[in-house]
MIBA-287660 format. One record per residue (C-alpha): residue number from 0; residue in one letter; x, y negated, z. Coordinates in nm, 3 decimals. Layout:
N
<NUM,'A',<X,Y,Z>>
...
***
This chain:
387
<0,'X',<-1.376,-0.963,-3.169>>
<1,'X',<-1.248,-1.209,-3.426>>
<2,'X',<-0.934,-1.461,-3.371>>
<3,'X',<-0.835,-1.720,-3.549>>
<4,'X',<-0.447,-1.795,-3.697>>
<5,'X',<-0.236,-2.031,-3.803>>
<6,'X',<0.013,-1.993,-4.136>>
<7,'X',<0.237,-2.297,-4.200>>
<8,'X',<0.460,-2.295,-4.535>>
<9,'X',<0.700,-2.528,-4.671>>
<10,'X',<0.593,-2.685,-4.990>>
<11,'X',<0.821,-2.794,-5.289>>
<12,'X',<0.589,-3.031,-5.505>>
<13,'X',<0.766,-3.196,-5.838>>
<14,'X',<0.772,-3.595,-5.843>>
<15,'X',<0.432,-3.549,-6.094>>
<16,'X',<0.287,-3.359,-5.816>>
<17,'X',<0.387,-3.555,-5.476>>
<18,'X',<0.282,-3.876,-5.653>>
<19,'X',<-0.097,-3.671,-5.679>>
<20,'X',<-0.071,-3.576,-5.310>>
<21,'X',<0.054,-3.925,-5.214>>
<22,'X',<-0.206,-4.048,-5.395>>
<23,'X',<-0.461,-3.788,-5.212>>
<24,'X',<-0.360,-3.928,-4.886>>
<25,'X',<-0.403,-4.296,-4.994>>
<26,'X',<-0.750,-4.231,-5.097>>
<27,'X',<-0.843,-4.053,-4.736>>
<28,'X',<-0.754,-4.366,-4.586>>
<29,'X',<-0.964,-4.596,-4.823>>
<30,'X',<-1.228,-4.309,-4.773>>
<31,'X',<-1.192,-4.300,-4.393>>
<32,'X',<-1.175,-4.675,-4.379>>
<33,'X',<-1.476,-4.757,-4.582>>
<34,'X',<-1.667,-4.494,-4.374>>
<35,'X',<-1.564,-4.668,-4.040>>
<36,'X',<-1.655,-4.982,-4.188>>
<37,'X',<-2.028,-4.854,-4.297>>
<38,'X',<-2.048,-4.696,-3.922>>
<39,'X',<-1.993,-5.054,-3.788>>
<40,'X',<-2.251,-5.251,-4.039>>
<41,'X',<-2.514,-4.955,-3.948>>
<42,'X',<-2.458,-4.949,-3.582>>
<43,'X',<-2.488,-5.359,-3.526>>
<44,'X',<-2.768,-5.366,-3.787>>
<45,'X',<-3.012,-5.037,-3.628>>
<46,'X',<-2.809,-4.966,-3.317>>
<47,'X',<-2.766,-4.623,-3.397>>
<48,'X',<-2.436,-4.442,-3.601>>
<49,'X',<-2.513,-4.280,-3.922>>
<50,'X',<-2.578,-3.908,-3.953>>
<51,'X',<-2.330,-3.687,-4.113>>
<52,'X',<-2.587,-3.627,-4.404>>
<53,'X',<-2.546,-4.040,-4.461>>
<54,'X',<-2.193,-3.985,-4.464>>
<55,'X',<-2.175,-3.701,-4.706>>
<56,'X',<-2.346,-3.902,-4.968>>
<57,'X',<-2.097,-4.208,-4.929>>
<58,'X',<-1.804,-3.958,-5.041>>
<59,'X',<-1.987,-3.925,-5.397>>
<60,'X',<-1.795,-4.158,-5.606>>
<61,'X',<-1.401,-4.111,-5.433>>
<62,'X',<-1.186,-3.959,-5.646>>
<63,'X',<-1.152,-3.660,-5.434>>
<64,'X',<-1.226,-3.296,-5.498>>
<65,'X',<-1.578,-3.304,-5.293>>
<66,'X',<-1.475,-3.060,-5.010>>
<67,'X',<-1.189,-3.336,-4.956>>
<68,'X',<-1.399,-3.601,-4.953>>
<69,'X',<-1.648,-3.459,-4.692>>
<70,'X',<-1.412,-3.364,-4.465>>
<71,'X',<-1.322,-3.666,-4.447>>
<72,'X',<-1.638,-3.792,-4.294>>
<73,'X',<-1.627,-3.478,-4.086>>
<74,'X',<-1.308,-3.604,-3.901>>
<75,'X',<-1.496,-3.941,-3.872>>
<76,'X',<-1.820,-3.777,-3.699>>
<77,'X',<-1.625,-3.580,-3.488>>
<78,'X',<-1.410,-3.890,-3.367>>
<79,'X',<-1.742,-4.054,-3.303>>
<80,'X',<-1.898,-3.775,-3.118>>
<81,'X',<-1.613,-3.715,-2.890>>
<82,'X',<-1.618,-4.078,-2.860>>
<83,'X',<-1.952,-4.080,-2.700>>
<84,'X',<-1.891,-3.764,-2.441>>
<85,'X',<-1.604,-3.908,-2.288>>
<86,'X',<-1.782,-4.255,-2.224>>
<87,'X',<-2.096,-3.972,-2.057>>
<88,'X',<-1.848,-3.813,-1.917>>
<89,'X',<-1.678,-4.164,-1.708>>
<90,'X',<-1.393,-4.156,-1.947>>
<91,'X',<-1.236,-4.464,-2.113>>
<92,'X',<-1.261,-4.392,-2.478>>
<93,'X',<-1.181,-4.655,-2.786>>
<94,'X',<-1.364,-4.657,-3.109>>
<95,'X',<-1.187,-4.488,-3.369>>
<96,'X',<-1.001,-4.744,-3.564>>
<97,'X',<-0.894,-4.864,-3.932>>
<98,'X',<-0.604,-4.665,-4.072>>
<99,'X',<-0.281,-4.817,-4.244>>
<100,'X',<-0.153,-4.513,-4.430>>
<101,'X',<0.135,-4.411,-4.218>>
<102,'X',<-0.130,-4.280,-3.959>>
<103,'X',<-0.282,-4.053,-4.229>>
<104,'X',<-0.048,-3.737,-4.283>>
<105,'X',<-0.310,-3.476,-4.385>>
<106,'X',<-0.604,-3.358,-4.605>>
<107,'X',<-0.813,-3.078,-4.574>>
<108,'X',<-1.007,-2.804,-4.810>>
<109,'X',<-1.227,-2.618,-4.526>>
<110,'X',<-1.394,-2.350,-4.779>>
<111,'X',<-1.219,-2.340,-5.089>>
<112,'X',<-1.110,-2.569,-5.374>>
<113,'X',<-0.702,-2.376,-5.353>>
<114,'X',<-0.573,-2.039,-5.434>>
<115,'X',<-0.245,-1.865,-5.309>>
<116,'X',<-0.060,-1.638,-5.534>>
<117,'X',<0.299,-1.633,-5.602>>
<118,'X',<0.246,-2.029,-5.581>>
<119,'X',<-0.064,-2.202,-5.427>>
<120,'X',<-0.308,-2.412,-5.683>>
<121,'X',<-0.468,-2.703,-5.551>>
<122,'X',<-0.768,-2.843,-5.741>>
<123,'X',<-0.715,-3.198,-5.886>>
<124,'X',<-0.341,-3.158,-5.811>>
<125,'X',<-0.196,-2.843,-5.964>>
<126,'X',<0.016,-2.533,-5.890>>
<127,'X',<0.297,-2.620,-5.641>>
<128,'X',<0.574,-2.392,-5.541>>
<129,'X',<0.540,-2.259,-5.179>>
<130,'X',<0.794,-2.079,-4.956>>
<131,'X',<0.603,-1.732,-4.852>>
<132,'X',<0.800,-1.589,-4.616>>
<133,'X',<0.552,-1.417,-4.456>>
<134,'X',<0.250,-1.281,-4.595>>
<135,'X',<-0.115,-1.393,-4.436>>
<136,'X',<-0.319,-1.136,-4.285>>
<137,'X',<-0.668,-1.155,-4.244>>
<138,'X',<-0.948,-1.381,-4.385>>
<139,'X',<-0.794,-1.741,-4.539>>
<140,'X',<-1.040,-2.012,-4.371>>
<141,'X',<-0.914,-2.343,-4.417>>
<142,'X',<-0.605,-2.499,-4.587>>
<143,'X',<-0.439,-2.798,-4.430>>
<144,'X',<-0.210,-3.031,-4.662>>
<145,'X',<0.022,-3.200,-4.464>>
<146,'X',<0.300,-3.431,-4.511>>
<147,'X',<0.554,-3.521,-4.221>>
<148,'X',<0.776,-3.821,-4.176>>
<149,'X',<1.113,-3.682,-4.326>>
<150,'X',<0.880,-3.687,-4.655>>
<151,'X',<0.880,-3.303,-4.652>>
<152,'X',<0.519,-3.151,-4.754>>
<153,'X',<0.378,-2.849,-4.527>>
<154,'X',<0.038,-2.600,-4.636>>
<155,'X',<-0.142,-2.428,-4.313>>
<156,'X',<-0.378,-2.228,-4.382>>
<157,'X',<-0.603,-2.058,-4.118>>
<158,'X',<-0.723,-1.777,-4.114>>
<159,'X',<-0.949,-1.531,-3.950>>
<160,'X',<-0.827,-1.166,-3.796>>
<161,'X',<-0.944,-0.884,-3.580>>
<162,'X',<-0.797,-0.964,-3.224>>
<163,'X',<-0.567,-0.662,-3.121>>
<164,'X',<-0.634,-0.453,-2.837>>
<165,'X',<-0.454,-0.569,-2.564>>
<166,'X',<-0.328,-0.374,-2.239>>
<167,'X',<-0.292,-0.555,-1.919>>
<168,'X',<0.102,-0.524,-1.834>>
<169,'X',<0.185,-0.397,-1.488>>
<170,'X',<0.528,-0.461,-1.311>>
<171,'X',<0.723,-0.790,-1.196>>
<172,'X',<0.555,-1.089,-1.084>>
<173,'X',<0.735,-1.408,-1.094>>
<174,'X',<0.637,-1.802,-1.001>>
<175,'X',<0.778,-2.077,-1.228>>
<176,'X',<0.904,-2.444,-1.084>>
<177,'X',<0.978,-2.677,-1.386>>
<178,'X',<1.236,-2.937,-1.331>>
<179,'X',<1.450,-3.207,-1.493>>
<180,'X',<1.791,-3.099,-1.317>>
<181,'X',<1.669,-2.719,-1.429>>
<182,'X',<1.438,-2.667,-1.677>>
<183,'X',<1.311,-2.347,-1.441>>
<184,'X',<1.380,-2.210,-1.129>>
<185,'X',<1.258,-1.853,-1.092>>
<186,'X',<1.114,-1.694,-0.786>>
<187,'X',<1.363,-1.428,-0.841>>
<188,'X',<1.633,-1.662,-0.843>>
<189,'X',<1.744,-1.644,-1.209>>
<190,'X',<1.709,-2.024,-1.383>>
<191,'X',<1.664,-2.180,-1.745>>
<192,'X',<1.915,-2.449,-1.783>>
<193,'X',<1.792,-2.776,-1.918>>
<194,'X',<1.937,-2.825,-2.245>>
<195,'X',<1.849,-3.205,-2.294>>
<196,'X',<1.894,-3.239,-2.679>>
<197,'X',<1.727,-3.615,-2.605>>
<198,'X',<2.027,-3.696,-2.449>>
<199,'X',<2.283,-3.551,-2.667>>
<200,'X',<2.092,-3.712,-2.957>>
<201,'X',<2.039,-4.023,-2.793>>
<202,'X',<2.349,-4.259,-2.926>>
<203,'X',<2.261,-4.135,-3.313>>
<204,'X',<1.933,-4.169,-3.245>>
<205,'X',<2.040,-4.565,-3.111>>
<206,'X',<2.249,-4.607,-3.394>>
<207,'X',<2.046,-4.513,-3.715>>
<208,'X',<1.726,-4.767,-3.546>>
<209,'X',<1.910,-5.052,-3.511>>
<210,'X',<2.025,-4.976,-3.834>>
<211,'X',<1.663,-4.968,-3.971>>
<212,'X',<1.577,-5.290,-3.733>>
<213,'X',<1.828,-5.468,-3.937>>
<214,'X',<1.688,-5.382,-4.288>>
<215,'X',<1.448,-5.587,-4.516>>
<216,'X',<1.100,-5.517,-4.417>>
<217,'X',<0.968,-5.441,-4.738>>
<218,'X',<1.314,-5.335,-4.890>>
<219,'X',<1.431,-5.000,-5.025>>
<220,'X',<1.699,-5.005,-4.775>>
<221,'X',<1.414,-5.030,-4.508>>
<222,'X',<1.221,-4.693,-4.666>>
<223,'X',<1.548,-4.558,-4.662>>
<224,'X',<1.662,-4.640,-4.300>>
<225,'X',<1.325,-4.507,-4.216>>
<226,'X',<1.354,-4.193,-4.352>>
<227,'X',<1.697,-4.160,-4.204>>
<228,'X',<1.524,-4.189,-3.813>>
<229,'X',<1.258,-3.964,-3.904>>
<230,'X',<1.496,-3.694,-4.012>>
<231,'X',<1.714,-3.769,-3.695>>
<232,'X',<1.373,-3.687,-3.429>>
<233,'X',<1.261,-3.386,-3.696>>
<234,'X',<1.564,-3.263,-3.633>>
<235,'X',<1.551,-3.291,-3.249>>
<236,'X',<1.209,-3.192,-3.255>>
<237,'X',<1.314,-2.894,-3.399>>
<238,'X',<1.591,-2.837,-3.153>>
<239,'X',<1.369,-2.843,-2.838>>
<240,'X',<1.079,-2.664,-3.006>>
<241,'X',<1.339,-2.357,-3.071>>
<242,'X',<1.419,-2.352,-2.720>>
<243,'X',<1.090,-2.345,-2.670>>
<244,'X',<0.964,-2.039,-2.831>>
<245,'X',<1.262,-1.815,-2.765>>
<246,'X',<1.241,-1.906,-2.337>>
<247,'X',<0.810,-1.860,-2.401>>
<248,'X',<0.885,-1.563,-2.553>>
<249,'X',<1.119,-1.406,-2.280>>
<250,'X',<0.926,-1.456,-2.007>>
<251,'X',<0.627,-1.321,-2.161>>
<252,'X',<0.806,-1.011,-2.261>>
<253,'X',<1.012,-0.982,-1.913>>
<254,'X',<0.716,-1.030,-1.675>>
<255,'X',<0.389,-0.911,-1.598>>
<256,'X',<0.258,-1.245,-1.437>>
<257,'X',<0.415,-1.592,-1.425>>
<258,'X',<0.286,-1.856,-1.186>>
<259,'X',<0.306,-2.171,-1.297>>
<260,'X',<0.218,-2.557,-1.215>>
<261,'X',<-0.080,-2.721,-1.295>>
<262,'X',<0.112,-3.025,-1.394>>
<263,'X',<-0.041,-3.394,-1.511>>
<264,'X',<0.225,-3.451,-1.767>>
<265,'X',<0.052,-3.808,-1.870>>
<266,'X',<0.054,-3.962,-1.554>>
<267,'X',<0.416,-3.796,-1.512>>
<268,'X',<0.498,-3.988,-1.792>>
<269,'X',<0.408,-4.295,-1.711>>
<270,'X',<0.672,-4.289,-1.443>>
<271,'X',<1.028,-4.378,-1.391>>
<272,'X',<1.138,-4.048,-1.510>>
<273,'X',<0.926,-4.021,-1.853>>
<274,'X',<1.196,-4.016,-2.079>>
<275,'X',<1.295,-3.700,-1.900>>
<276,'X',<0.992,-3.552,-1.852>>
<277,'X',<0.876,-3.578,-2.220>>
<278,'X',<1.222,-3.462,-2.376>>
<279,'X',<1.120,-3.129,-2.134>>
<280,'X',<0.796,-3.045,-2.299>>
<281,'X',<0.614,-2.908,-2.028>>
<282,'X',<0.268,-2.939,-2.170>>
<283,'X',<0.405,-2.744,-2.476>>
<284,'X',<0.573,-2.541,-2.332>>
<285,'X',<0.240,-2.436,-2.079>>
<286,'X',<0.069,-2.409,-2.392>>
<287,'X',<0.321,-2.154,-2.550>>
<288,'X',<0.312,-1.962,-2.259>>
<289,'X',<-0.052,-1.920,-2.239>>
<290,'X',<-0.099,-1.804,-2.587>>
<291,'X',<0.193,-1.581,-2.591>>
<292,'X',<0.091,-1.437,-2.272>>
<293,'X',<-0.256,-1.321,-2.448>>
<294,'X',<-0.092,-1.108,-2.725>>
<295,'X',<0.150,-0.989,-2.461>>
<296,'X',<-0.040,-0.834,-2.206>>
<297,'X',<0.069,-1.115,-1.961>>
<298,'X',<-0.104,-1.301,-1.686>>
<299,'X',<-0.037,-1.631,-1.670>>
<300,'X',<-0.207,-1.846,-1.350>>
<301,'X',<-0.190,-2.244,-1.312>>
<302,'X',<-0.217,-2.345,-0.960>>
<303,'X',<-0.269,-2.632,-0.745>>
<304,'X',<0.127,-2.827,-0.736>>
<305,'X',<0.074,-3.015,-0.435>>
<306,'X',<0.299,-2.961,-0.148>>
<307,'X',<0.473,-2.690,-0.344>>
<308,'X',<0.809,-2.875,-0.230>>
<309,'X',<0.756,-2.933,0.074>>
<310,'X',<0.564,-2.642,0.236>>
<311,'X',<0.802,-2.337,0.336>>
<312,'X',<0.816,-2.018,0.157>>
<313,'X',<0.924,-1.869,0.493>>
<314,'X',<0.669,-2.023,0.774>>
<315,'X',<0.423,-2.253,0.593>>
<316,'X',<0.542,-2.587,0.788>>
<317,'X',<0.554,-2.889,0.544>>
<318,'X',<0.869,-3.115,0.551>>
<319,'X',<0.808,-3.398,0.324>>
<320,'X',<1.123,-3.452,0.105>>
<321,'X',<1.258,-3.702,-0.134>>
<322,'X',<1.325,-3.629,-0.447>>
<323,'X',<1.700,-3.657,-0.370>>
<324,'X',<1.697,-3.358,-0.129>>
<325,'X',<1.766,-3.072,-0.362>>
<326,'X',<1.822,-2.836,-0.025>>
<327,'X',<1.526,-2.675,0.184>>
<328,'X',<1.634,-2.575,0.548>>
<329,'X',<1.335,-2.472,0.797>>
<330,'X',<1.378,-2.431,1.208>>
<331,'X',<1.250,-2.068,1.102>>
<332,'X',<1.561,-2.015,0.925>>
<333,'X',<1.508,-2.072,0.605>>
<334,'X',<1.803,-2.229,0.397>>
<335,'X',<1.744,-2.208,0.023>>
<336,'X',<1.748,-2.460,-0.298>>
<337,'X',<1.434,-2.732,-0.332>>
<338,'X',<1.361,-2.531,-0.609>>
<339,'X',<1.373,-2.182,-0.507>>
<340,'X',<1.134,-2.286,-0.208>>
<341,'X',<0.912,-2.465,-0.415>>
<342,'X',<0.924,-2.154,-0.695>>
<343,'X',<0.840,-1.875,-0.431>>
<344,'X',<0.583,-2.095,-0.313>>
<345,'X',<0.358,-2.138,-0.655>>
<346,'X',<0.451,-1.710,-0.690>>
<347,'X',<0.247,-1.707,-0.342>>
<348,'X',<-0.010,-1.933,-0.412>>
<349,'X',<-0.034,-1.783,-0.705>>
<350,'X',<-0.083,-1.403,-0.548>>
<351,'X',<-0.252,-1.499,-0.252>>
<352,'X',<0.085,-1.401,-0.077>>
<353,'X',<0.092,-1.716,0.203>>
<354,'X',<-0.236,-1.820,0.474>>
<355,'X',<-0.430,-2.092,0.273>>
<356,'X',<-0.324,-2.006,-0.078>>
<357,'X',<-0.552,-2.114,-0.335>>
<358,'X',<-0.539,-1.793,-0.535>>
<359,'X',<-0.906,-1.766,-0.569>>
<360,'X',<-0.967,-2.090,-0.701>>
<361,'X',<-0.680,-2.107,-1.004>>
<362,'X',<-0.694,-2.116,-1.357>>
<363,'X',<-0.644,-1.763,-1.454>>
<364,'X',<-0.583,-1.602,-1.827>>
<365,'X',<-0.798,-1.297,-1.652>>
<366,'X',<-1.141,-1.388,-1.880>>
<367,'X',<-0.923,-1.213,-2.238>>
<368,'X',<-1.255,-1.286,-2.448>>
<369,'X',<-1.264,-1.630,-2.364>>
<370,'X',<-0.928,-1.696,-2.364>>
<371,'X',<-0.795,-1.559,-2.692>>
<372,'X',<-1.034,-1.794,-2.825>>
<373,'X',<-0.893,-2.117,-2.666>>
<374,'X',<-0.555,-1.967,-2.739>>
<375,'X',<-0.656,-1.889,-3.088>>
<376,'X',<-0.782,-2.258,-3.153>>
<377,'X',<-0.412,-2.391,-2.959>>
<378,'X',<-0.209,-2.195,-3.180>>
<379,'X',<-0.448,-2.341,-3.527>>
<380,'X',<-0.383,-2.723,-3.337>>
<381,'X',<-0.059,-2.623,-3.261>>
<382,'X',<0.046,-2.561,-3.650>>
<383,'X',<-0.146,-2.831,-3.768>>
<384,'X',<0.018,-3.132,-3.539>>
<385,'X',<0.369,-2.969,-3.604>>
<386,'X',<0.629,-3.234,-3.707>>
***
């Protein structure tokens, strides 16, 4: 069975050459936006979107190299078509829109048109200097051009390997409840402090934008001050993403299944607390877990969260709580932290250790074929949307 991978290198273009790839992004967005703007006059006019064939032959006479160019329109289809499940589906969906060119940060060979030696030469650009410090394995796929807010450019290539045999790991089981106060309680009583780099970045963070507010829009100042706020969140992106991999990593290594939450992380931040909740990164962090967990020999299972709180990890009674109770006492004796309780609880669920777990109906990372191919297509996401 085949996998696929993502590679992501720094890039260090001269000012000949970033004024080429600048110039490569500008024309994707006059591309993409003259597409869009076709898609609209043919959909009013016959009611129906054009075909990706229709599309292909629009990209003729840009100024890209043509694999460029007609992935271009690729992205465009695919907007459209994922569009038009999610309204089958009952889903609110918008229609993709006209891009300014601070919303377009990449472009895409997806066969060939580049070559990776000692540095990597683009076609219509030239041989840039590339930071290699790792070599690829496998089959090169794709190559992904990418260029982040700081101004710094990025090349990900993906690639196409043999998936390693894998054996199942046998030993300590462990349930995960992710917090704000603690990043994770363990079943086993062991916790991940919360390191909040939002909030020790916070006043810089304050500082340097209403610095930027205060500029000339327009102004070299204002491209400045920009630049100055998107090195300050690279910087804390960078911070929490760290933390990230290394705790992912741990637990991976440590245990032989981890029982986790199957949280909604929008509609958790669209509360009160979403500042909080998004400086944690639990939906990355889920997603770090699960991939790392294929590779590792790790089972990983995502189970229902309600009433993990406020059920007992003793009797099963349910004592509703606020969220300002951080203490669990039962009449059965009980007496242990909210978070311990509600830990032990998703380990059960999770196991089928308590009466009316829900063990048989979770997510699972049991199915390895099918899942080191979602994983496979996280990690090439993943690398792609970094930064």
């Amino acid at each position: 069975m085949r996998m696929k991978r993502a590679w992501r290198y720094r890039l260090y273009p001269s000012k000949v050459q970033e004024e080429k790839l600048n110039s490569y992004l500008c024309e994707c967005k006059d591309l993409w936006n003259s597409l869009l703007k076709y898609t609209k006059t043919c959909y009013d006019e016959t009611g129906k979107f054009p075909t990706r064939k229709e599309l292909y032959l629009l990209t003729k006479k840009w100024p890209l190299f043509a694999q460029v160019a007609q992935n271009v329109a690729d992205r465009l289809s695919k907007s459209l078509r994922g569009m038009l499940l999610k309204k089958k589906a009952g889903k609110r969906a918008g229609f993709p829109r006209f891009k300014p060119i601070e919303r377009i940060k990449s472009f895409t060979y997806p066969q060939f048109g580049f070559r990776l030696a000692e540095r990597l030469k683009l076609s219509g650009i030239g041989s840039i200097s590339i930071k290699k410090h790792r070599d690829i394995t496998g089959t090169i796929k794709t190559l992904t051009i990418k260029r982040i807010p700081s101004g710094k450019w990025f090349a990900i290539f993906i690639s196409e390997v043999e998936a390693p045999e894998v054996t199942r790991k046998t030993g300590t089981r462990v349930g995960l409840d992710l917090g704000i106060e603690t990043f994770a309680q363990l079943s086993d009583r062991s916790k991940i402090e919360n390191p909040r780099y939002l909030k020790l970045a916070e006043e810089r963070l304050k500082l340097i934008q209403r610095r930027m507010s205060k500029k000339k829009k327009g102004s070299m100042n204002k491209v400045k001050a920009r630049k100055d706020v998107a090195v300050a969140h690279e910087k804390l992106t960078n911070k929490r993403r760290d933390f990230l991999h290394k705790v992912s990593h741990f637990l991976v290594n440590q245990y032989a299944l981890i029982a986790m939450e199957a949280l909604n992380t929008e509609g958790l931040a669209r509360g009160f607390l979403a500042k909080e909740v998004l400086d944690c990164s639990w939906a990355e962090f889920s997603s770090m877990i699960r991939y790392k967990a294929e590779e590792a020999g790790c089972e990983v299972v995502f189970v229902n969260p309600a009433n993990t709180t406020s059920t007992c990890s003793s009797c099963g009674r349910i004592h509703k709580k606020v969220l300002a109770e951080r203490w669990h006492t039962c009449a059965c004796g009980a007496d242990m932290p909210r978070d311990l309780n509600a830990a032990i609880n998703i380990l059960n669920r999770a196991t089928g250790g308590t009466p009316g777990c829900q063990a048989c109906g979770e997510e699972t990372s049991t199915d390895y074929k099918h899942n080191r191919q979602v994983s496979s297509m996280k990690q090439e996401a993943h690398a792609i949307g970094r930064g």
